[in-house]
C-alpha positions as CSV (number, residue, x, y, z in Angstrom):
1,X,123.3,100.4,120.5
2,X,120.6,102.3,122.1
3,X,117.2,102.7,120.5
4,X,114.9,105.4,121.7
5,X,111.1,104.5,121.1
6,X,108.9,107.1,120.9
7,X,104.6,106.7,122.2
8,X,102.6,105.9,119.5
9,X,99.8,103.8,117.8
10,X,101.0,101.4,115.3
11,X,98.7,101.5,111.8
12,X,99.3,99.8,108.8
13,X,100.7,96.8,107.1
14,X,104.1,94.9,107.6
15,X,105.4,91.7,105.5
16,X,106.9,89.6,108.7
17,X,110.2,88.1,107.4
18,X,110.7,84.3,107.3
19,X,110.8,82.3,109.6
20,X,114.7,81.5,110.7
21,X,113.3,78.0,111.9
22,X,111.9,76.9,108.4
23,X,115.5,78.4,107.2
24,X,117.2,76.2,109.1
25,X,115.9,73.3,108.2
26,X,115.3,73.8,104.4
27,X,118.8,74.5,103.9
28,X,120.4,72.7,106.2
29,X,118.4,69.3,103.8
30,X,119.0,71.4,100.7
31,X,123.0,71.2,101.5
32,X,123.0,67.4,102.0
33,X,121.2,67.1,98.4
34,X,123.5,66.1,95.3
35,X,121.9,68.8,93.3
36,X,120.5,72.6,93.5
37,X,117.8,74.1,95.8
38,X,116.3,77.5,95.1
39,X,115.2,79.0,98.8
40,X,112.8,81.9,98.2
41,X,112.0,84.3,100.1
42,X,114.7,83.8,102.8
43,X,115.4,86.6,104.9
44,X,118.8,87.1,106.7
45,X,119.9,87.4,110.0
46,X,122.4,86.4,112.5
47,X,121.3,82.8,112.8
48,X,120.4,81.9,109.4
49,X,124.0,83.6,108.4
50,X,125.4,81.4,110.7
51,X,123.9,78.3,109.0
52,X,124.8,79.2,105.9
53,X,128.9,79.8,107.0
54,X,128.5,76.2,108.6
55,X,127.3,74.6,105.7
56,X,130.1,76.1,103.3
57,X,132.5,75.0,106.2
58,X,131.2,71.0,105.2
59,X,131.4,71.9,101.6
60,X,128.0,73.3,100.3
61,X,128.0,76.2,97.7
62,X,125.6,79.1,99.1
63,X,124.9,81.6,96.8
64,X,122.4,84.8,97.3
65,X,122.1,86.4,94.0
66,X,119.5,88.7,95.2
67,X,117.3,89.6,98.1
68,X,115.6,87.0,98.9
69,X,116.8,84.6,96.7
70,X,119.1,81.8,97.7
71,X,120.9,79.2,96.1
72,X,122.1,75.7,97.0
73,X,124.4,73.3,95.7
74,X,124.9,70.0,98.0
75,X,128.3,69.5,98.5
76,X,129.8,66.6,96.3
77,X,133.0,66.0,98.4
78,X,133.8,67.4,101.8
79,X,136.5,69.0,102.4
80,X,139.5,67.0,103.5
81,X,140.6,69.0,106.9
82,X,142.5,67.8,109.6
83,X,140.0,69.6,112.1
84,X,137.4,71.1,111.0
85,X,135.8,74.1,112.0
86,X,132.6,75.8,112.3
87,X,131.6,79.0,113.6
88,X,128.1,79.0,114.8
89,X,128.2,82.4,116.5
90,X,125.5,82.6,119.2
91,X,122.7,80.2,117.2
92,X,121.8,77.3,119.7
93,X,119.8,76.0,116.3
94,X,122.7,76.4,114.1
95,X,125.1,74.4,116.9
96,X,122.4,71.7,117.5
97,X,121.0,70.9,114.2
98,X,124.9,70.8,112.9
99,X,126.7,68.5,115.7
100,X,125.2,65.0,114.9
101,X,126.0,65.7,111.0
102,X,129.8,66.4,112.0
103,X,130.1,63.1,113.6
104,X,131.7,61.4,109.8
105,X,135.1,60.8,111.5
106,X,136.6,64.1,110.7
107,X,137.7,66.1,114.1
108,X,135.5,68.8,114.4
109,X,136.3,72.5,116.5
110,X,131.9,74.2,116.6
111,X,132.8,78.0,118.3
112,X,130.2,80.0,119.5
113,X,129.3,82.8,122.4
114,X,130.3,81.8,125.6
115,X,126.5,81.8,126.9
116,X,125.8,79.3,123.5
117,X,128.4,76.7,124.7
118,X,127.4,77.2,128.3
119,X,123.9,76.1,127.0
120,X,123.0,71.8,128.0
121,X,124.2,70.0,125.5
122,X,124.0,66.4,127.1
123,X,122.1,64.7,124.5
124,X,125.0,65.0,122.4
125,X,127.5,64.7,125.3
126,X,126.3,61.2,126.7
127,X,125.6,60.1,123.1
128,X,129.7,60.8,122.4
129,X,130.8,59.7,125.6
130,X,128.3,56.3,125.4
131,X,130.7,55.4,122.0
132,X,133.9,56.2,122.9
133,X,133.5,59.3,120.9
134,X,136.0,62.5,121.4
135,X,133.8,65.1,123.1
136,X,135.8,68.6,124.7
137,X,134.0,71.7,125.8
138,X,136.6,74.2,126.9
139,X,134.2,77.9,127.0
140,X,135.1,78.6,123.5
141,X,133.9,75.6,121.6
142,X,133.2,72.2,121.6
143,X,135.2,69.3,119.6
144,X,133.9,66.4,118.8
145,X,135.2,63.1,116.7
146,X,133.2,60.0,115.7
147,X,131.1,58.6,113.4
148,X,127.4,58.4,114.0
149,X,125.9,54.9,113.4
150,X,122.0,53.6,113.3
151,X,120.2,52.4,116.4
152,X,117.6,53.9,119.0
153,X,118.4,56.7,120.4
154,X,116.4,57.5,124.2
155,X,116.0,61.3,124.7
156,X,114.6,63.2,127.2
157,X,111.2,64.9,125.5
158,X,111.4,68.0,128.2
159,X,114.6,69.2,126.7
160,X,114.9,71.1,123.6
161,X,113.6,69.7,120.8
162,X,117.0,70.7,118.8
163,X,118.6,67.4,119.8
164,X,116.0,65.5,118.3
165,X,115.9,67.7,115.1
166,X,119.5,67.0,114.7
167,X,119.5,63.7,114.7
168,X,116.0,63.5,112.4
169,X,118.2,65.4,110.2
170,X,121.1,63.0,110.3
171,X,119.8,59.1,110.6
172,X,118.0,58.7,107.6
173,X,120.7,58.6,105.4
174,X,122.9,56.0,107.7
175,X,123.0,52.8,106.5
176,X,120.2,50.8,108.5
177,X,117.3,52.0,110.6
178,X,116.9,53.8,113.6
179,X,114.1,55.1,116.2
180,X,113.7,58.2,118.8
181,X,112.5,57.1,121.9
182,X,111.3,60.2,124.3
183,X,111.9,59.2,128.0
184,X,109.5,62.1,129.6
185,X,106.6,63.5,128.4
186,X,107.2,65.7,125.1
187,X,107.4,69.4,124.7
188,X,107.9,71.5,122.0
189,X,106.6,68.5,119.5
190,X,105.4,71.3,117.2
191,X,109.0,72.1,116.1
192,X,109.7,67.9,115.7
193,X,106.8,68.1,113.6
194,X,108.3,71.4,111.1
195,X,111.7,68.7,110.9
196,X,109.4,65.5,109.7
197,X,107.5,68.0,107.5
198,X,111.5,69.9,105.8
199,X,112.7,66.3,105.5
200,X,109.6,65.4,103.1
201,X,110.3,68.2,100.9
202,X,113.3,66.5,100.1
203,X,112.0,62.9,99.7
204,X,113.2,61.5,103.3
205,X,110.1,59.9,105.5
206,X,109.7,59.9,108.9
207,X,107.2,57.8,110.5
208,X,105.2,59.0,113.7
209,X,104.2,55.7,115.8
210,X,103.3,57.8,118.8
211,X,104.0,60.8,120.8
212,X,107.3,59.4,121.9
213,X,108.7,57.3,119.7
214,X,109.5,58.1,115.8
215,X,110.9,55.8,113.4
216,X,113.2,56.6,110.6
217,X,114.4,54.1,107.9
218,X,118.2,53.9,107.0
219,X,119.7,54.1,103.3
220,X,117.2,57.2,102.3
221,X,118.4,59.7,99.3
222,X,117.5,63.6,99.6
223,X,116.0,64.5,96.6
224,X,116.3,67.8,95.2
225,X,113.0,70.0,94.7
226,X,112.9,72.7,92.4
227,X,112.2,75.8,94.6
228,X,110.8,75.8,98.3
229,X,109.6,79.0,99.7
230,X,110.1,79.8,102.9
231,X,107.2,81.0,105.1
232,X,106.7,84.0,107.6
233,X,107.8,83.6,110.8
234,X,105.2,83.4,113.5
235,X,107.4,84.2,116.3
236,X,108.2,87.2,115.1
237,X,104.5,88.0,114.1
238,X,103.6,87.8,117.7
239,X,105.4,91.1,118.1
240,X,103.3,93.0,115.8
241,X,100.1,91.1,116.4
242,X,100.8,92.1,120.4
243,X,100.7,95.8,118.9
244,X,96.8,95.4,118.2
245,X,95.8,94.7,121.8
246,X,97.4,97.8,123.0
247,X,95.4,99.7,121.0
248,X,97.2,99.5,117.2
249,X,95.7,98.1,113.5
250,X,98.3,96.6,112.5
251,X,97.7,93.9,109.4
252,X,100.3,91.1,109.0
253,X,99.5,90.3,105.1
254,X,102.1,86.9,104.8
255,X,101.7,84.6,106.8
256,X,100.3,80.8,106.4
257,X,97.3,80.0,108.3
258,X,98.3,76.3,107.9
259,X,101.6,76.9,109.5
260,X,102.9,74.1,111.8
261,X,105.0,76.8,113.7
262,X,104.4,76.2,117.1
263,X,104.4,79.9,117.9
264,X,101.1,80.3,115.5
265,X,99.3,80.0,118.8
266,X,99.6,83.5,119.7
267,X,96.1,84.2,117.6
268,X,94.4,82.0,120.5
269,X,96.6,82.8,123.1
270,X,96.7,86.8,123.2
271,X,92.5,87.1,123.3
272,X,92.9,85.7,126.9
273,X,95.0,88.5,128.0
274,X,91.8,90.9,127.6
275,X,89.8,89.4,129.9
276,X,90.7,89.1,133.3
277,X,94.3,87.0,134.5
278,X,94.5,83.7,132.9
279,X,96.5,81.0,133.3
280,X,98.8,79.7,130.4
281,X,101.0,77.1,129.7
282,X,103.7,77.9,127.3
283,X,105.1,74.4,127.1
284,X,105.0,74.2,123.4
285,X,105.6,77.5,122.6
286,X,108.5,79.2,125.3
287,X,109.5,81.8,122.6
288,X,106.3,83.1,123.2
289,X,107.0,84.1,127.3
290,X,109.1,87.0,126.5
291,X,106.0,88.8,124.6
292,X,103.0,87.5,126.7
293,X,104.9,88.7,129.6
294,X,105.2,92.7,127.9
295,X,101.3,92.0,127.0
296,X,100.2,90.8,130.6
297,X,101.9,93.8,131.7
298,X,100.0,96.3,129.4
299,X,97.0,94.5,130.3
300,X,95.4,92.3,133.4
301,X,98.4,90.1,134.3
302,X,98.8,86.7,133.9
303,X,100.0,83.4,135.0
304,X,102.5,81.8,132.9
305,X,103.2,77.8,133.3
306,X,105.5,75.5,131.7
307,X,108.4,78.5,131.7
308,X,111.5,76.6,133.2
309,X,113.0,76.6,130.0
310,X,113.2,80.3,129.5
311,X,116.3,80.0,132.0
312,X,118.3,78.7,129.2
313,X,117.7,80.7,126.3
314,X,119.7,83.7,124.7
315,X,119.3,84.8,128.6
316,X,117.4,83.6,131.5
317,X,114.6,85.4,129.9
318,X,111.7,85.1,133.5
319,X,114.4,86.8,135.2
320,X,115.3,88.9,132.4
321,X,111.9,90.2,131.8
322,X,111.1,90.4,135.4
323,X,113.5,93.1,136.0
324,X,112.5,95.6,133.1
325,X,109.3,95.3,133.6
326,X,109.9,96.5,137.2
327,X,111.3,99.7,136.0
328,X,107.3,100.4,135.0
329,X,105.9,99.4,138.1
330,X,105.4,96.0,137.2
331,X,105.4,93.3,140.0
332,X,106.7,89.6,138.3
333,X,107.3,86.6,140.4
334,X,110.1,83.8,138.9
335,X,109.3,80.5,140.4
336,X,110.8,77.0,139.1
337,X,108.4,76.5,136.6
338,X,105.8,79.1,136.7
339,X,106.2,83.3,136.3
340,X,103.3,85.8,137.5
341,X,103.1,89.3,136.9
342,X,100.7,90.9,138.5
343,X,98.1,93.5,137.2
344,X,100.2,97.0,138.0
345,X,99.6,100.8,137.2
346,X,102.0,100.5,134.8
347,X,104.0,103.5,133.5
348,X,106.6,104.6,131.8
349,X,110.2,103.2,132.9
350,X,112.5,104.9,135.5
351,X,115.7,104.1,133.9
352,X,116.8,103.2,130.6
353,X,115.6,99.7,130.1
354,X,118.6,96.6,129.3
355,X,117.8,94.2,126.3
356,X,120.5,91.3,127.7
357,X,121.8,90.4,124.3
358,X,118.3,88.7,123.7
359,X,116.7,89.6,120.9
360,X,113.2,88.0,122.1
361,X,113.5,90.7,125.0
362,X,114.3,93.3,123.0
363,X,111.4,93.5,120.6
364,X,108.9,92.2,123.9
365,X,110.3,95.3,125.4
366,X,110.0,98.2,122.6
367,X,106.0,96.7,122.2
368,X,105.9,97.7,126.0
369,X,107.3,101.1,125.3
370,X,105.3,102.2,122.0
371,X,102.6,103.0,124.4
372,X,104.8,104.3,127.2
373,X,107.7,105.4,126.0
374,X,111.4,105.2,126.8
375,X,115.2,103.8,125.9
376,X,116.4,100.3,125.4
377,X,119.8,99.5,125.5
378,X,121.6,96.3,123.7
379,X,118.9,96.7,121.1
380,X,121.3,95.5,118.5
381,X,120.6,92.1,119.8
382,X,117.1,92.0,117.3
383,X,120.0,91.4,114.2
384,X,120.0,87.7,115.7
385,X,116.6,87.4,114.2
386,X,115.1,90.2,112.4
387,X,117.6,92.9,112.1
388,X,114.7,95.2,110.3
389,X,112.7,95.4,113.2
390,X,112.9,98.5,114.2
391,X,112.6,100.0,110.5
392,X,109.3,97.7,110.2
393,X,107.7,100.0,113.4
394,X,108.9,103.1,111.7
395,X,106.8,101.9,108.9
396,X,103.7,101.4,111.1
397,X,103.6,104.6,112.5
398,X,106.4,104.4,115.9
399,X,109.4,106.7,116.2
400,X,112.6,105.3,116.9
401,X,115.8,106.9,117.4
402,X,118.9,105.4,116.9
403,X,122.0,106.1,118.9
């Protein structure tokens, strides 16, 4: 699909949907429960779709009797299946946070895109291939067949933090205890700290004892809350917040100013754009690049550190982002682990601009273009988060046309 965005300055207010990373979480806990979770004020997409087909795959009963509403019932018995499979679609979160709960013994097939298997998944891989469990990636999917027991488990902390979510989400109810042991120095600990934080809605502690190491006691019980709602998601707030220092008013009216979402940095974060080039480190918040890189570009440039990771999201997103941007006149040097872009007479693109099935390019990209104008095409890929992003800048003023 291509979406044509017209110039424009954005005015008004927009309710951001929730945030797909609480999602995961809460109902990923909520399915492991013996009773019934109310989830308010879910929105779906892609991903969170994805979770939910994966946790009716291991027996949960999802139901979403209206917008916004949704419904959990823990499964009481899995199902009994020779091989058991789960489609997780193109969701690295879905595929991470799920793998460690599928090691029970049953033989398990997890599909997804091709560039979602491709992903690292050597946590999981050593941790199979260390117990003599069945692991198989063939492009398509990988299978796995074991049965997860207690113990310490040594992770890398420069990886993503998804491994160590999925086994947070997974020890606790084993039978004795077990501890995470980071090997590097930790990134992304905001997004450990919003797992510890879903697991004690449901009764399951986690204890911190540093920066690298958690412990987590075996034989816990999820208990069931009554209802949970489900914040705004910060990450895709940036976008809309990015709209005001290009020249829009734009109020975001939802969100939690006690968040733990990494991402909440952007209120500090964007301010630094406006004054000269600064130097940032996105180590704790890489979702962010994507955006501060369309911002930088509108702006005074900046430095980006920290961004090695960005290679191995939905795309390689430096390199991604570095070639649109050119198409305005914007110079952006990749290097291992830092990205420039230089301050440019910026203007609007040459050619229609390519959204490389990443949704976080996408929506960085149609910012860029409500003050200059132009075509993206792929723009379909914003269902993966927020499929009603493009109706949410209609409502704040931008044309878009879709065709």
């Amino acid at each position: 699909m291509n979406v044509k965005i017209r110039t424009g300055t954005a005015s008004g207010e927009v309710k951001i949907p929730s945030s797909k990373s609480v999602a995961h979480r809460l109902l990923i806990n909520a399915a492991l429960t013996d009773g019934k979770t109310v989830l308010e004020d879910l929105s779906l997409n892609e991903d969170i779709s994805a979770t939910i087909d994966c946790l009716r795959a291991l027996g949960a009963k999802i139901e979403l009797p209206q917008d916004g509403i949704c419904e959990v019932t823990g499964a009481s018995e899995k199902p009994v299946d020779e091989v058991r499979r789960l489609y997780c679609r193109e969701s690295g979160s879905t595929l991470r946070f799920m793998l460690p709960l599928c090691l029970d013994g049953v033989k398990t097939e997890l599909y997804g895109s091709p560039r979602l298997i491709e992903r690292p998944h050597s946590v999981y891989r050593e941790i199979c291939e260390k117990n003599g469990f069945l692991w198989q990636s063939d492009g398509e999917k990988i299978t796995v067949q074991g049965k997860l027991t207690s113990g310490t488990y040594e992770v890398p902390g420069n990886i993503s933090s998804q491994f160590i979510t999925g086994l947070m989400l997974s020890l606790p109810t084993l039978e004795k205890d077990s501890i995470i042991r980071l090997t590097t120095e930790p990134e992304s600990l905001s997004y450990i700290e919003m797992t510890v934080n879903s697991l004690a809605e449901f009764g399951i502690k986690i204890e911190k004892r540093s920066e690298h190491e958690w412990y987590i006691g075996g034989g816990q019980i999820r208990k069931t809350p009554d209802k949970i709602s489900v914040e705004a998601d910060e990450s895709g707030a940036a976008f809309f917040a990015a709209l005001n220092f290009i020249g829009g008013d734009v109020k975001l009216n939802n969100l939690n100013e006690n968040s733990s979402q990494g991402d909440r940095v952007w209120r500090s974060l964007f301010p630094l754009l406006t004054d000269g080039k600064p130097e940032i480190s996105i180590k704790d918040c890489p979702d962010l690049g994507p955006i501060l890189m369309s911002l930088a570009a509108c702006l005074n440039g900046a430095v980006l550190t920290d961004t090695a990771r960005l290679r191995i999201k939905e795309s390689d997103r430096g390199e991604a982002m570095a070639q649109e941007l050119a198409k305005s006149g914007v110079k952006v040097t990749v290097d291992e682990n830092r990205i420039t872009v230089d301050p440019a007479d910026i203007h609007a693109p040459t050619e229609v601009l390519d959204g490389h099935n990443d949704h976080r390019i996408v929506m960085s990209l149609a910012v860029l273009l409500t003050k200059y104008g132009g075509t993206i095409k792929g723009a379909e890929a914003v269902a993966k988060s927020m499929p009603q992003f493009f109706g949410m800048l209609r409502s704040i003023g931008i044309g878009t046309e879709e065709g």
